[in-house]
C-alpha positions, -999 to 999 in steps of 0.1 A, spaced: 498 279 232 470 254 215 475 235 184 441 233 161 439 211 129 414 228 100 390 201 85 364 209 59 330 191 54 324 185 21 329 157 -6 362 146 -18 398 144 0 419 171 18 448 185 0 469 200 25 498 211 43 487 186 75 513 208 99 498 192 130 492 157 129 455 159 122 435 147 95 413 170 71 381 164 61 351 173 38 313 170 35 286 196 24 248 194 35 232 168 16 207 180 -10 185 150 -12 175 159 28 168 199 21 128 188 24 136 183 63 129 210 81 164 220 98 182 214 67 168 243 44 191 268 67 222 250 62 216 238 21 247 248 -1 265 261 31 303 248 38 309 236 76 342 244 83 354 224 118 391 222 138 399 207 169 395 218 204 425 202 222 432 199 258 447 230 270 429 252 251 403 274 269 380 307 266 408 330 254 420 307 225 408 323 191 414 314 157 413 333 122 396 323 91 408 326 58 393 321 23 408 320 -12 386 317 -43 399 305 -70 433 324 -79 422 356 -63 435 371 -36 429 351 -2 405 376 22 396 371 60 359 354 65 360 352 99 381 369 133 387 358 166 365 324 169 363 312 206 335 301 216 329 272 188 354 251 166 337 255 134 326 284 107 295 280 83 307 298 53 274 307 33 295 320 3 314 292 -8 321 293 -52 303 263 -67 321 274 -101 357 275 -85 381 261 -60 376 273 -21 411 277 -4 407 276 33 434 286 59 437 283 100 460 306 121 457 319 157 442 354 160 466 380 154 490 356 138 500 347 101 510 314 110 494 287 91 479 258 116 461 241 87 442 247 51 424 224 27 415 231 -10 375 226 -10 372 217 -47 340 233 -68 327 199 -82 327 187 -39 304 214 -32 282 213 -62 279 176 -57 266 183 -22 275 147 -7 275 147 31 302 117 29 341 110 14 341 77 -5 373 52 -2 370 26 -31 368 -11 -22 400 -30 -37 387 -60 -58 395 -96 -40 406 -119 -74 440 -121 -58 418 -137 -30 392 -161 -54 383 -153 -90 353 -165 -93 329 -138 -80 299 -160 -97 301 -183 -64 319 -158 -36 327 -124 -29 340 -104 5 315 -78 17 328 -53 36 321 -52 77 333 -42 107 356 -14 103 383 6 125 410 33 131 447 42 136 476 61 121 495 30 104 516 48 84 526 76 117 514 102 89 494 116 116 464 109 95 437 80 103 436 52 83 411 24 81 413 -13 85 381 -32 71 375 -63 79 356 -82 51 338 -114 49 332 -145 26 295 -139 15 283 -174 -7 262 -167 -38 231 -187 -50 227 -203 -87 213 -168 -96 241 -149 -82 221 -136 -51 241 -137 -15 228 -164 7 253 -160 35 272 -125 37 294 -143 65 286 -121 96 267 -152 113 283 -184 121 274 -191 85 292 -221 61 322 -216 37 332 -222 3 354 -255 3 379 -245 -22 383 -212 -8 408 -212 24 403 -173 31 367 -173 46 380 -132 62 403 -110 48 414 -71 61 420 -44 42 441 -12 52 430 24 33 443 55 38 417 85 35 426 86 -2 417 56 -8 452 39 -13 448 3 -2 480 -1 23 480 -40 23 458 -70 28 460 -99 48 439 -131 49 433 -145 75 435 -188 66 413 -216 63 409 -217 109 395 -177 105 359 -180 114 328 -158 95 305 -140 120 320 -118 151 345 -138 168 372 -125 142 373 -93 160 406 -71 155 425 -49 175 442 -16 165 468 7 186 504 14 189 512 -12 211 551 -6 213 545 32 210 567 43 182 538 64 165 525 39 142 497 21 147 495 -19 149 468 -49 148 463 -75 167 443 -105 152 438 -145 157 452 -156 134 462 -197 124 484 -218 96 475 -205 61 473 -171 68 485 -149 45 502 -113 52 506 -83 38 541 -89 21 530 -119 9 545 -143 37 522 -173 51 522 -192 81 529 -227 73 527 -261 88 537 -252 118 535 -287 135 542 -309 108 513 -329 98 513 -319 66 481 -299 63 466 -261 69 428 -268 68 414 -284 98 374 -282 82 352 -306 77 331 -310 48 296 -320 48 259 -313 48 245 -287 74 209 -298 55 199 -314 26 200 -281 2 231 -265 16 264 -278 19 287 -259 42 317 -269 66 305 -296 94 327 -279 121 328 -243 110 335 -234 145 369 -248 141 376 -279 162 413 -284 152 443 -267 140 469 -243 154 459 -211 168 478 -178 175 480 -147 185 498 -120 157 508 -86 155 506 -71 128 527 -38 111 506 -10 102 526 1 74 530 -29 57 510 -54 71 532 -79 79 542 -101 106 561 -90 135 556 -113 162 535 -143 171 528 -168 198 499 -191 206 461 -180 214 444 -190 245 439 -231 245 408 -246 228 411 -276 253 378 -297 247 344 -283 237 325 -299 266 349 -281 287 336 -244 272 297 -256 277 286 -273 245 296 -306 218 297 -285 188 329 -260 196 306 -227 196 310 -216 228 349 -227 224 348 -203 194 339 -172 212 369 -153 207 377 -116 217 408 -98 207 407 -63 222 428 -33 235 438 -19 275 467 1 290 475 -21 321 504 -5 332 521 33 342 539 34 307 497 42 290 517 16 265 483 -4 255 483 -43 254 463 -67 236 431 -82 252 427 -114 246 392 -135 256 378 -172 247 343 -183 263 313 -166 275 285 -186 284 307 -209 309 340 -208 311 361 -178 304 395 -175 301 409 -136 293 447 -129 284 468 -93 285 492 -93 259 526 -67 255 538 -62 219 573 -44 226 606 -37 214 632 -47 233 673 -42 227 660 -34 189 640 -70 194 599 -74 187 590 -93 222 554 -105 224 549 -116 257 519 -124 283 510 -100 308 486 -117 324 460 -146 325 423 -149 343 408 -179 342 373 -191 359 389 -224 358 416 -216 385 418 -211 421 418 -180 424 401 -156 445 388 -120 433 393 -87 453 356 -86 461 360 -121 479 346 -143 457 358 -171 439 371 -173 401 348 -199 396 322 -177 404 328 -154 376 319 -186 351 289 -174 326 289 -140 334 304 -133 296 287 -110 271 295 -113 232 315 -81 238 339 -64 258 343 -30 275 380 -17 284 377 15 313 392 28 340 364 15 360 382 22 399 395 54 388 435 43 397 446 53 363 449 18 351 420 1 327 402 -28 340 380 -58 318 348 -58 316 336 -89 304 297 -87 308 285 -92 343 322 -94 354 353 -72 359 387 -83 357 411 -56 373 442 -42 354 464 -73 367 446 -99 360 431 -105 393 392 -109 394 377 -73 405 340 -78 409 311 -100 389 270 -89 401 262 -131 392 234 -116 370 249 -139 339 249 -135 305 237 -106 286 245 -87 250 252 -53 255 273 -33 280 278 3 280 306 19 308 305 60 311 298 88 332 259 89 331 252 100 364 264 136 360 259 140 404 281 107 414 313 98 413 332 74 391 322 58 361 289 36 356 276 3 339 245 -1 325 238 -35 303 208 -61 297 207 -96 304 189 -126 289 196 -150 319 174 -147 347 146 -126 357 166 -90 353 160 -73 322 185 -43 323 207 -26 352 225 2 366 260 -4 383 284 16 402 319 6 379 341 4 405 325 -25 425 295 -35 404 268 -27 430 237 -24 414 222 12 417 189 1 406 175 -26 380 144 -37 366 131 -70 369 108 -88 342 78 -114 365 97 -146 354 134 -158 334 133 -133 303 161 -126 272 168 -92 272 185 -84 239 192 -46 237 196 -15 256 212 17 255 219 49 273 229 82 266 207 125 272 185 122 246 159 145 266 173 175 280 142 183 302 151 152 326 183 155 346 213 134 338 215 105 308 181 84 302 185 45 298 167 23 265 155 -9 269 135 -29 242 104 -29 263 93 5 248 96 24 282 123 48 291 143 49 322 154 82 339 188 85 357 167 78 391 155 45 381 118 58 375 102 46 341 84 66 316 69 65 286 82 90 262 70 99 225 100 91 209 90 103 173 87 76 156 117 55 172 116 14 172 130 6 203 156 30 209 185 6 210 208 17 184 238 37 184 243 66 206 255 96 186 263 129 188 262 146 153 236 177 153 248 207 173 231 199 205 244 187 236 220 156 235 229 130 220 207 115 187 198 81 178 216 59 152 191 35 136 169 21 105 198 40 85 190 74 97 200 96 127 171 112 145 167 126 178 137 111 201 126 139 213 128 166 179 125 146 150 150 133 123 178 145 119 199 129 87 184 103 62 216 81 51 194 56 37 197 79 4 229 77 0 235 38 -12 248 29 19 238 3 44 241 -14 82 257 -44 88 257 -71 112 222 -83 102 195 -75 130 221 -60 150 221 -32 124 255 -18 131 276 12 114 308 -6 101 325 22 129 312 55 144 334 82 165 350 110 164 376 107 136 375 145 125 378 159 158 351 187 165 335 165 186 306 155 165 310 116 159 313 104 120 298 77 106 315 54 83 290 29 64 296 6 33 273 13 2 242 -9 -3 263 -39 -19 292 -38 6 311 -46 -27 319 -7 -39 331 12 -12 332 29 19 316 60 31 329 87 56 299 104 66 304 140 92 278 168 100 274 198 89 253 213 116 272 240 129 275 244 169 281 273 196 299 239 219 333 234 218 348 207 236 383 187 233 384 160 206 366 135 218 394 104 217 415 122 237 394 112 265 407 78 273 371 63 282 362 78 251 393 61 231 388 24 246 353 28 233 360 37 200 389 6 199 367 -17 211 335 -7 190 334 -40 173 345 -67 195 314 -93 193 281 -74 194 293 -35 186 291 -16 213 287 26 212 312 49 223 305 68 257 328 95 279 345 90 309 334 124 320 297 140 316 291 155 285 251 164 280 225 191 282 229 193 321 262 215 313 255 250 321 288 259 303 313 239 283 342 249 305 325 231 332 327 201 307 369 207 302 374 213 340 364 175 346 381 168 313 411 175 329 397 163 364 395 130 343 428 128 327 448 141 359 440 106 377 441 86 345 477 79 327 483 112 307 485 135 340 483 173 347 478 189 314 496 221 319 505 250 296 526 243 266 564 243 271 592 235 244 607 198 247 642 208 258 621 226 295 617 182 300 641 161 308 654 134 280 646 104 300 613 114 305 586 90 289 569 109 263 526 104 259 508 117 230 473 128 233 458 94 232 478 80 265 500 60 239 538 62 253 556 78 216 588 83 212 617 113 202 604 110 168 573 114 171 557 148 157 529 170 172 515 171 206 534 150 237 528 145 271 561 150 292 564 148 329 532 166 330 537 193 305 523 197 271 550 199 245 546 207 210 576 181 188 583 198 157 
């Protein structure tokens, strides 16, 4: 037996009956893009989309059922099996469209959602979630206000449901009210402002859960990355932060003087120039620093101890505390429980010190204590031989969590370094520093997971690495030093053989190592986001605000929709994955002002593919976590998912392949709780240890279990 969730694509929020802890969804095809070609089949037309889950196969079929209005509910559609979505052509625009999910051949309500009539006759391709206004933060929104930025996921509340944490930013106006910093550099302050980053928490409705801010020692730009998971695995999620005295929490409790000098605010005030004032040391140079988890229902404190040390900032590589402000704060599953810890990282360019931190409850008891420390300053020695010391300035501004030697535990990558799952230095290739890493399967033929990343030390532009020891498959070297600043990978082209790798000198690389040159339609670079989102098995380009594939042509204009990027040249989504479950990838954006709200946007391409939802790959879900530590990073599988598949049960064979050595093992037929012992440790679908409570699908000593 298979569980399936029903999610809707149009505009507005789900009304339902949410049986199976999934969330619904809505979104229509856009109007303002019926001009484009491949729209004009799908204008006016209602996607309807559920989840493939693990387990489910061939013979799993579904029913369809459609009430308009008051009348009498009729069944559109019999027996689905091959896809996990229905385009229903003949949805009312004057009335409200009931829709309803059972198995085939049973009455058994699995899901349904109320598509309202003014959602499809509005024909938005998004759900919008309200931005809460920030005078409880600073009144004055003539000097600052908080744009919105990076953004990311978890059940909080243990609803079942997603919600969203946004992380927004001090952005300084101008005498004429226009923002000339919107905080995601390493930009200045205002000085009678002590919250320079605040987080919100929404749920789908738009219900703002709490807010916390984060105190005068909170950096702008990306080192105030934020981490969410259920970390002690009672079915909420949590969030881990940096966090320092003066921040405030979501019940309204601060940390306070903690060492008793009588102050909060470590900054320094001065004069960056002559026409802008700003904070001399807004890298932080002084001050308590910590480490704090953080309730997802609430938002309030539950446990705390001190962040990695700042020490001097000669002894991180510069004078001016930059490179000792290079924080990380992350997510990994380090141990046989699948209970994640918090990742921890200061310094990139020199030294590096990375931390594994367990939030868990003990005897009733929050304990928040350290797994494990790596540090390039000791004397250790890595399991490929070399020195700690050795793995100095092989950072990147980002971090990628994987299985990367396929024993079930996650490893650290760091950039051009891998720290193994305890703590011990795995490999580093000594190619230095670089920007963007991306860990997969992309070599559909070989085993194990690769790397592929681009460095701007040295005379390599952009490699390929075997994960599990970080020997380079091949790499391409520029004629002298050169700064590599982007890259990406992913099968945009399903005429060549496995995933093709971006760089930003124009060219294309196939999965051999042989360059081409490729018309890419119009493409500047090819170093965006990777996304899946159209109903093909390639994946499609996010960038420039739209979503296009390099080899057919455009594919969604976003751009029309008041919405922008963030992250300034970087160009980021605020977060991209796949919340809904079909396994198309959503994209959630903040309008053009990052002042108004935020945007869900899903497809509504329909698609003969089925495949399991996407995050319960555990690859796949350390991706999506980790999406906006430092530079975002795109989301990739730990198994091959592309146009090489001759049939998608060839893709859930190594889906299971995959999860069988990874922590959620043998994925069997569904059984009923009591068949498992009581002691057993219970997983749901995610690899997060849950417990007795917990409702929906578990994991139990092998066995799939459905907890009513």
């Amino acid at each position: 037996m298979a569980i399936a969730t029903l999610m809707l694509l149009s505009t507005g929020h789900a009304q339902t009956n949410n049986l199976n802890d999934r969330a619904l969804w809505a979104s229509i095809n856009g109007k303002k893009d019926a001009s484009l070609g491949d729209y004009q089949q799908h204008t006016g037309k209602v996607l309807v989309t559920w989840r493939m889950l693990p387990g489910d196969d061939a013979t799993t079929g579904f029913d369809l059922y459609r009430a308009i209005g008051t009348a009498v509910e009729k069944k559109i559609a019999t027996n689905i099996k091959n896809r996990t979505c229905f385009q229903d052509g003949s949805a009312s625009k004057t009335a409200d469209n009931h829709y309803r999910l059972t198995y085939t051949g049973s009455t058994e309500t699995l899901s349904s959602f109320t598509l309202k009539k003014e959602q499809v006759s509005g024909g938005l391709p998004y759900i919008s979630i309200p931005l809460a206004d920030t005078k409880d933060v600073y009144e004055n929104t003539n000097k600052i206000v908080y744009t919105a930025n990076d953004v990311s996921v978890g059940d909080l509340d243990g609803d079942g449901e997603f919600e969203l944490v946004v992380k927004r930013l001090q952005s300084v106006k101008d005498a004429n009210g226009s923002i000339v910093s919107d905080g995601s550099g390493a930009s200045y302050s205002q000085q009678d402002c002590l919250w320079a980053v605040i987080w919100d928490a929404y749920k789908l409705d738009g219900t703002l859960l709490w807010r916390i801010k984060g105190g005068p020692g909170v950096i702008l730009g990306n080192s105030s990355s934020f981490a969410i998971a259920d970390f002690d695995g009672d079915g909420c999620a949590e969030m881990a932060i940096r966090t320092c005295e003066g921040t405030v929490f979501g019940d309204g409790t601060e940390i306070p003087d903690t060492n008793g000098d009588g102050k909060i605010d470590y900054r320094t005030w001065g004069n960056l120039n002559s026409s802008s004032p700003g904070w001399v040391d807004h890298y932080n140079s002084a001050g308590p620093e910590f480490i704090s988890i953080i309730e997802g229902k609430t938002g309030r404190e539950l446990a705390r101890d001190n962040f990695i040390n700042r020490e001097t900032s000669k002894s991180w590589g510069d004078e001016y505390w930059k490179r000792a402000c290079s924080f990380r704060v992350g997510v990994g599953c380090f141990d046989e429980t699948g209970l994640p810890s918090v990742v921890v990282g200061r310094g990139v360019y020199g030294h590096s010190v990375i931390e594994a931190w367990d939030y868990r409850v003990q005897d009733g008891s929050p304990v928040l204590s350290r797994r494990w420390r790596f540090d390039t300053n000791d004397k250790g020695t890595g399991k490929d031989g070399k020195k700690h010391s050795t793995y100095a300035a092989q950072g990147n501004h980002s971090l990628n969590v994987a299985d990367l030697d396929g024993d079930g535990l996650d490893e650290v990558m760091y950039g051009s370094m891998a720290v193994d799952h305890d703590g011990i230095g795995l490999w580093n290739t000594g190619l230095g520093h670089g920007d963007a890493n991306h860990v997969g399967k992309f070599l559909p033929g070989r085993e194990g997971l690769q790397m592929f990343h681009c460095l701007e030390t040295g005379k390599t532009m952009v490699a390929l690495h075997d994960a599990r020891d970080g020997s380079v498959i091949w790499k391409k070297d520029a004629a002298k030093d050169n700064d590599m600043g982007r890259c990406l990978v992913g099968d945009f082209f399903p005429e060549y053989p496995g995933c093709e790798f971006f760089y930003y000198q124009g060219n294309y690389i196939k999965q051999d190592g042989t360059e081409t040159t490729i018309n890419t339609k119009g493409q500047k670079g090819g170093c965006g986001m990777a996304i899946w989102f159209d109903g093909n098995l390639s994946r499609q380009l996010i960038e420039d605000n739209i979503i296009q594939s390099p080899k057919y042509g455009r594919t969604f204009t976003m751009y029309r929709y008041s919405e922008t990027f963030i992250n300034g040249t970087k160009s980021n989504p605020s977060w991209y994955g796949d919340l809904v479950g079909d396994w198309r990838e959503e994209v959630i954006l903040p309008d053009a002002t990052r002042l108004q709200d935020i945007k869900i946007f899903s497809t509504w391409y329909p698609t003969t593919h089925k495949f399991p939802w996407l995050m319960t790959d555990h690859c796949y879900w350390m991706s999506a976590l980790n999406e906006n530590i430092g530079y975002n990073q795109p989301t990739n599988m730990g198994y091959y998912l592309g146009s090489d598949i001759k049939r998608d049960a060839d893709a859930w064979a190594e889906a299971v392949m995959v999860q069988n050595k990874g922590l959620v093992t043998g994925i069997h037929a569904f059984a009923t709780v009591s068949e498992a012992p009581a002691s057993a440790p219970s997983y749901n679908l995610s690899g997060q240890r849950v417990n007795a409570s917990y409702k929906g699908i578990i994991i139990k000593n092998g066995k799939k279990l459905y907890n009513k």
